[in-house]
C-alpha positions in Angstrom: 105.2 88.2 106.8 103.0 85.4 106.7 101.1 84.4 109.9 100.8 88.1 110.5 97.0 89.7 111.1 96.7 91.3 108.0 92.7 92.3 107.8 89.5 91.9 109.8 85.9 92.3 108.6 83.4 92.6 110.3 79.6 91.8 109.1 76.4 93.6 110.4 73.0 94.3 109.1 73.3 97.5 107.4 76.5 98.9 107.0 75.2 102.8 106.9 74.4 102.0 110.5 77.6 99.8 111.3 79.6 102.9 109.3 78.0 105.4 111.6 78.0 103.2 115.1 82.0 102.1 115.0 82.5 105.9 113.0 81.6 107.0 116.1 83.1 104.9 118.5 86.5 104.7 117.1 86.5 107.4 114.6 87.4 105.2 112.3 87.0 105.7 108.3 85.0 105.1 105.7 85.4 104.3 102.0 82.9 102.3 99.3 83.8 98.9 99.4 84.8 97.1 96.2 81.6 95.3 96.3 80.1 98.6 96.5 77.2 97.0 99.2 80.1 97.6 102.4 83.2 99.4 103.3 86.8 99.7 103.3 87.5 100.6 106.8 90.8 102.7 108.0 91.8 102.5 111.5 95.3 103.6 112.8 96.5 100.3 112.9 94.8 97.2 110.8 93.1 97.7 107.7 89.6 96.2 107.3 86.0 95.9 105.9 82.7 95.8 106.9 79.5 94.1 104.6 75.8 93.4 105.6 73.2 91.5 105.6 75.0 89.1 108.0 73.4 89.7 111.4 75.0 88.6 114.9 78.1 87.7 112.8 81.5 87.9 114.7 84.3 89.5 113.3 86.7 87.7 111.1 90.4 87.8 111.5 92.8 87.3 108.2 96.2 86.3 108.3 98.5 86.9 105.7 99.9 84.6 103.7 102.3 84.4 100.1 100.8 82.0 98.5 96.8 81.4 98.6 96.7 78.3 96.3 99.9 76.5 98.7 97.9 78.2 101.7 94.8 76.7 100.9 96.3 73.2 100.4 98.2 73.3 103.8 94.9 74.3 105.5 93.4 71.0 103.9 96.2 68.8 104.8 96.1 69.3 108.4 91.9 69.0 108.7 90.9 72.5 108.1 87.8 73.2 105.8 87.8 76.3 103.2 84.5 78.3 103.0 82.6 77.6 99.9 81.5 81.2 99.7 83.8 83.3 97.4 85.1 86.9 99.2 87.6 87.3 96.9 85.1 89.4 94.5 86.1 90.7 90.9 89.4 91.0 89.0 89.6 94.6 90.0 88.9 94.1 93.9 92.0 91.5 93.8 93.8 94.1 92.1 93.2 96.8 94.6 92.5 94.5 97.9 94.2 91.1 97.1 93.1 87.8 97.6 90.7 86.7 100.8 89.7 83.1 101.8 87.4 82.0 104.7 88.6 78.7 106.2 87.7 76.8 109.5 90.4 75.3 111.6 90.6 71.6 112.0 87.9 72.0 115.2 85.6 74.1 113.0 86.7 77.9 114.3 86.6 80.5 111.4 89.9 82.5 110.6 90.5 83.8 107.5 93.4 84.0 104.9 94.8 87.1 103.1 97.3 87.6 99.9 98.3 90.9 99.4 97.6 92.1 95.9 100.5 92.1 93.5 102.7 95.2 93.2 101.9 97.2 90.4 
């Protein structure tokens, strides 16, 4: 349903420490990332992913959506900015993951923007 929290990703550091500090604290898991520098994460409810080299970074929260391309035009439209910076990675991580955009509201406030991959 779009509008619906659909992923969050959190960035630290180094993810083998990130892996083992929320691990440990929620007992969430932990699978190689499609980027293969983070990971997948599995929690009992949300899905999400965690990459590094992003230090003091706050988590990001994705909402779904149907249709990235009319997604990203609405978010344009009423003042919001898209990321420059491409998440979506490879052919095969859309395959497997879908399609991820970083946008700012129209007062500058990250959120991000999920499209579930296509059914196989």
């Amino acid at each position: 349903m779009t509008g619906e929290p659909a992923f969050f990703e959190i960035g630290v550091e180094d993810p083998e420490r990130g892996r083992a500090f929320y691990g440990a604290l929620f007992g969430w898991t932990f699978e190689p990332g499609p980027s293969g520098s983070g990971f997948a994460i599995g929690t009992p409810g949300l899905p999400g992913g965690m990459h590094g080299g992003d230090r003091d970074a706050s988590p990001y929260l994705f909402f779904q959506v149907e249709n990235m391309d009319a997604a990203l035009t609405r978010v344009r439209e009423l003042g919001g900015t898209i990321e420059e910076a491409d998440v979506e990675g490879d052919d095969d991580s859309v395959r497997a993951f879908g399609r991820f955009r970083l946008c700012r509201d129209d007062q500058g406030s990250p959120f991000g923007l999920h499209q579930r991959p296509a059914a196989s």
